[in-house]
C-alpha positions in Angstrom: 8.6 27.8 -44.3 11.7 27.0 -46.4 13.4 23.9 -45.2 16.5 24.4 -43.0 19.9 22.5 -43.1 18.9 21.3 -39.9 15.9 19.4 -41.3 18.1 16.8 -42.7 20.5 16.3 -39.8 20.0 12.7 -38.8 17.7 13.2 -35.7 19.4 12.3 -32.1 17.9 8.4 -30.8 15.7 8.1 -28.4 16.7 7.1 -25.3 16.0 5.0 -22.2 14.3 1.8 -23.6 13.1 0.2 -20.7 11.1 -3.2 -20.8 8.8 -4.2 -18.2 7.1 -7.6 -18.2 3.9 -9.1 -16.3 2.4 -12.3 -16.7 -0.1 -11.0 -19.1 1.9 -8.2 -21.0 5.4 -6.6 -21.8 5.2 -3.0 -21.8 8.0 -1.4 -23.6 8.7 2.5 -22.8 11.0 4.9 -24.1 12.1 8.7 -23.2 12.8 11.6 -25.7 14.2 15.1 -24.6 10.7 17.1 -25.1 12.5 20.4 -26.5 12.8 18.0 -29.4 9.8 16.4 -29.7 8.6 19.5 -32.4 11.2 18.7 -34.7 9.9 14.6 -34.9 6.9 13.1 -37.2 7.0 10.0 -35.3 8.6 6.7 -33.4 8.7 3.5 -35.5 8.9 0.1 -32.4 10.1 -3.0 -33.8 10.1 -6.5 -32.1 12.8 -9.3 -33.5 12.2 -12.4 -32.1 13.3 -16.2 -34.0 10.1 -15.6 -36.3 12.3 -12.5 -37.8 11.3 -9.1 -37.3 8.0 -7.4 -36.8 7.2 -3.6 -37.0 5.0 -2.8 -34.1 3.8 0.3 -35.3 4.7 3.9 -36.0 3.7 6.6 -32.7 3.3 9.8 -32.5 6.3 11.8 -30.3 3.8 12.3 -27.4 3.6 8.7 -27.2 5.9 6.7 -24.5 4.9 3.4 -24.0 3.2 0.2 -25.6 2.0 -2.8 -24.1 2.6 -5.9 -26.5 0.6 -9.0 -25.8 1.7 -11.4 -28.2 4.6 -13.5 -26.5 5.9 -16.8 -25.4 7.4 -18.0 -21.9 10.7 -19.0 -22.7 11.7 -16.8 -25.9 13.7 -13.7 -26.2 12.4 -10.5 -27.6 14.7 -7.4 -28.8 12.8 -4.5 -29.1 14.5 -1.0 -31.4 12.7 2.1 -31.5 13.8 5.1 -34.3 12.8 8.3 -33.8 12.3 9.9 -37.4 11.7 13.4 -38.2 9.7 15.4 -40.3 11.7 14.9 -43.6 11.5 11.0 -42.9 15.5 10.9 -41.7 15.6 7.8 -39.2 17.7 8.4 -35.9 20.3 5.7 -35.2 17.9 2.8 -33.5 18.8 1.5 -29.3 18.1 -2.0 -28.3 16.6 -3.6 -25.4 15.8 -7.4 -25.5 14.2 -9.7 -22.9 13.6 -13.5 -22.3 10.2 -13.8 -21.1 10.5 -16.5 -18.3 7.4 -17.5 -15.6 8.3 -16.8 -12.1 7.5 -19.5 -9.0 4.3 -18.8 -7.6 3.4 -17.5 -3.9 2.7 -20.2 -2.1 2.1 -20.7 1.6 1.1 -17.1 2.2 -0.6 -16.4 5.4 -1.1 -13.5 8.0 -0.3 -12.9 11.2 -2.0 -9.6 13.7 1.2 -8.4 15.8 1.3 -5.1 17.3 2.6 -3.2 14.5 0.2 -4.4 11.8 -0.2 -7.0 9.4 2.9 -9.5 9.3 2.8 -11.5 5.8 5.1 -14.7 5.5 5.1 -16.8 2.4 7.3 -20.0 0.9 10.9 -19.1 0.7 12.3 -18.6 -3.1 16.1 -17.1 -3.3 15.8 -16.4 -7.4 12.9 -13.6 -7.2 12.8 -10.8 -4.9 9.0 -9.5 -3.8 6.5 -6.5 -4.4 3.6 -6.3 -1.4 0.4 -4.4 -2.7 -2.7 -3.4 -0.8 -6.0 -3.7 -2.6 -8.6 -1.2 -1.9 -12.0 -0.4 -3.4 -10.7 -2.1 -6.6 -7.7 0.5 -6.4 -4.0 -1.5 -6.3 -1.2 0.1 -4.2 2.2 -0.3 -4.1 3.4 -0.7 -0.2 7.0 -2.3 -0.2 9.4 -4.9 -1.4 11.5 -6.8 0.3 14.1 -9.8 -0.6 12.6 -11.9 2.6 10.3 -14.0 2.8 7.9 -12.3 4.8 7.0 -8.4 5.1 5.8 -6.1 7.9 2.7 -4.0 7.4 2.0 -1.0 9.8 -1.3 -0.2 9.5 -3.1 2.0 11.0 -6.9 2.6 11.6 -7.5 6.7 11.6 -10.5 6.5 8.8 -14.2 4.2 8.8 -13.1 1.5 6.1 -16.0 0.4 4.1 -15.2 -3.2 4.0 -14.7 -5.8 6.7 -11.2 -7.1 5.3 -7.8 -5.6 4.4 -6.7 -7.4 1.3 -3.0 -7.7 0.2 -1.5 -9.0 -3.0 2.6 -10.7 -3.1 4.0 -10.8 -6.6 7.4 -11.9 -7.2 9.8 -10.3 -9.3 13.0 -10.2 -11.1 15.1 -6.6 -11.7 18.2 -5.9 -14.5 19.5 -2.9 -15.9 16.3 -2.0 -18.4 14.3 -5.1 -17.7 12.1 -5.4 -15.2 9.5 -8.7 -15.0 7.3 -9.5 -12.5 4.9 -12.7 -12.2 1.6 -13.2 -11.3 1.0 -12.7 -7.2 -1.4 -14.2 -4.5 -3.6 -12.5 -2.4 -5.0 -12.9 0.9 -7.6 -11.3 2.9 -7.1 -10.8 6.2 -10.8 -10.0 8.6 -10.7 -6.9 10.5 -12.1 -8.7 13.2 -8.9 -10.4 13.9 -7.5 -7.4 14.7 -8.4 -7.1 18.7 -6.4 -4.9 21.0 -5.5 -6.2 24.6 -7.9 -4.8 27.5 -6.9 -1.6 29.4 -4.4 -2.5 32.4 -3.0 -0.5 35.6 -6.3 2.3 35.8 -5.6 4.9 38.3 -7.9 8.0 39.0 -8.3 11.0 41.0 -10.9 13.5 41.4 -10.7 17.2 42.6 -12.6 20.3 42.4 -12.7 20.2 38.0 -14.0 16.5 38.0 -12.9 12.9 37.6 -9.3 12.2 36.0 -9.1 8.7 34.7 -5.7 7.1 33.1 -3.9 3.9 32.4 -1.3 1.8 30.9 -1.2 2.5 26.8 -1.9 -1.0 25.4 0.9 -2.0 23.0 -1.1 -2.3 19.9 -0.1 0.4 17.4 -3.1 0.4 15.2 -5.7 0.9 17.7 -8.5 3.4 16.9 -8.4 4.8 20.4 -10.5 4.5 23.6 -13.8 4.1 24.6 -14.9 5.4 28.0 -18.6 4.5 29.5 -19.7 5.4 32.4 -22.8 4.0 35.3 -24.6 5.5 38.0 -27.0 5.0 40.2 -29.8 5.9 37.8 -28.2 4.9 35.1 -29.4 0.7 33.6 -26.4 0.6 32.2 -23.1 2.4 30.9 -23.4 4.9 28.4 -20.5 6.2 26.5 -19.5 9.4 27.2 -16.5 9.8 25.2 -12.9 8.5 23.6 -9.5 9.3 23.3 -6.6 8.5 21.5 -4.3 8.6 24.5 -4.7 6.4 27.9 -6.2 9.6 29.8 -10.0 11.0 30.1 -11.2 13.8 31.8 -14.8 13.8 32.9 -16.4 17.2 33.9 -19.6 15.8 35.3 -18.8 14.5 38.7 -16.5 16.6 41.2 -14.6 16.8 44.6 -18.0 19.5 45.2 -20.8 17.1 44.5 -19.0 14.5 46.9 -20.5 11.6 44.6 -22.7 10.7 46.9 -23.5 7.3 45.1 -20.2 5.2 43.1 -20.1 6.3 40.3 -18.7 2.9 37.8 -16.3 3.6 34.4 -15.4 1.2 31.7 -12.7 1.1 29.6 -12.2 -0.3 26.6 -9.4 -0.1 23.5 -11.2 -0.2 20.0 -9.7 -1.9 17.4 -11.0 -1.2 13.3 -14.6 -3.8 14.1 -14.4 -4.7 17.7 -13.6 -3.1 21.1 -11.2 -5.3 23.4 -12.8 -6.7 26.4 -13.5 -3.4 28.7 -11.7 -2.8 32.3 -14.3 -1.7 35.3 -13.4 0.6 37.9 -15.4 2.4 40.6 -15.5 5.8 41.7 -16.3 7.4 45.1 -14.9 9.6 47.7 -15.0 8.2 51.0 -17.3 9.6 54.0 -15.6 12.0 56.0 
């Protein structure tokens, strides 16, 4: 195809060059509009620091982003990108330019079980705000930030995890227009275990022709799993779970107003927490001669 007046129009600049540095890496990204990514042969990234300039490569226009490596705490970096297309014509470059700098550490970070969740607390710092991640089958999540010092975590228990400890990572970071950089965080693991929910208070019941009805006062813990019912008779060594609930009532079909529970009839109720059931509440159950 014959070449086009447009081919040698002067190619518009990328746009958007946004640098984002870790404590291990700054990863530079840039934008293009894609219905003119056909009419491009490539991106050339440059990097000029006080050593003078360095060409970082030449990228294909599906290409967005680089990581670069090769840095010092403490110096600036200004990085240029040129979109150039197919006739070699270079667009007008756009600048963005960091100075690398190490953030304070996490210190101090601990855990605390409330009723909501998982309430994290760390040292004070007023020059860095925070990111909270949770770390899960080597996967890392993004949860929050928050400018505090500490950060709330509602968790909640609806699936079987597969280990016994919920593991959270604090980074600190600092955020300008186009520059993002965040340091290296802490982690702490906090036991499942630790997470026990109050014992079962105020239990009333009631039985009728349709069987036993059973309720009482919702413990305050959010991230309980539910509720365990068991249940002894007289034949019975001991109790047997019969069923649970998410909600402070139970309904149990067995025993009725008709069979007049000749012998009590004993439940226990317990709250279950992600590992371990909160200390069980013991009522008994029988309709009264006469």
């Amino acid at each position: 195809m014959d070449p086009t007046l447009e081919d040698y129009i002067q190619p518009e600049p990328a746009t958007g060059l946004n640098l984002t540095a870790y404590y291990d890496k700054i990863v530079i990204s840039w934008s293009y509009p894609e219905k003119n990514k056909a009419k491009l042969s490539s991106f050339l990234l440059e990097r000029e620091s006080v050593g003078g300039i360095k060409t970082l490569g030449f990228f294909s226009p599906e290409t967005a982003s680089l990581e670069d490596k090769d840095f010092i705490f403490g110096q600036r970096y200004k990085y240029r990108i040129f979109a150039i297309n197919k006739k070699g014509i270079y667009s007008k470059p756009i600048e963005s330019q960091i100075t690398l700098k190490k953030l304070p550490e996490i210190k101090g970070l601990k855990y605390k079980i409330t009723e909501q969740g998982v309430l994290l607390s760390w040292d004070s710092n007023d020059s860095v705000m925070y990111n909270i991640y949770r770390i899960q089958s080597g996967q890392i999540q993004k949860i929050g930030s928050t400018e505090k010092n500490y950060f709330l975590i509602e968790e909640r228990f609806k699936d079987d995890l597969t280990s016994q400890f919920l593991t959270y990572l604090v980074t600190p970071y600092v955020s300008e227009p186009n520059v993002y950089i965040e340091g290296k965080g802490s982690e702490v693991k906090v036991p499942l275990k630790d997470f026990l929910p109050s014992k079962p208070q105020e239990v009333f019941w009631t039985i009728n022709e349709n069987g036993v009805y059973i309720s009482w006062k919702e413990v305050p813990e959010k991230w309980i799993k539910g509720y365990k019912v068991y249940r002894k008779t007289a034949t019975d060594s001991d109790f047997i779970l019969i069923g649970e609930t998410m909600i402070p009532l139970f309904f149990d079909v067995q025993y009725n107003i008709n069979n007049y529970l000749k012998s009590p009839v004993f439940y226990r109720i317990s709250s279950a927490g992600p590992f371990k059931e909160s200390e069980p509440i013991e009522i008994k159950v029988e309709v009264p001669n006469g």
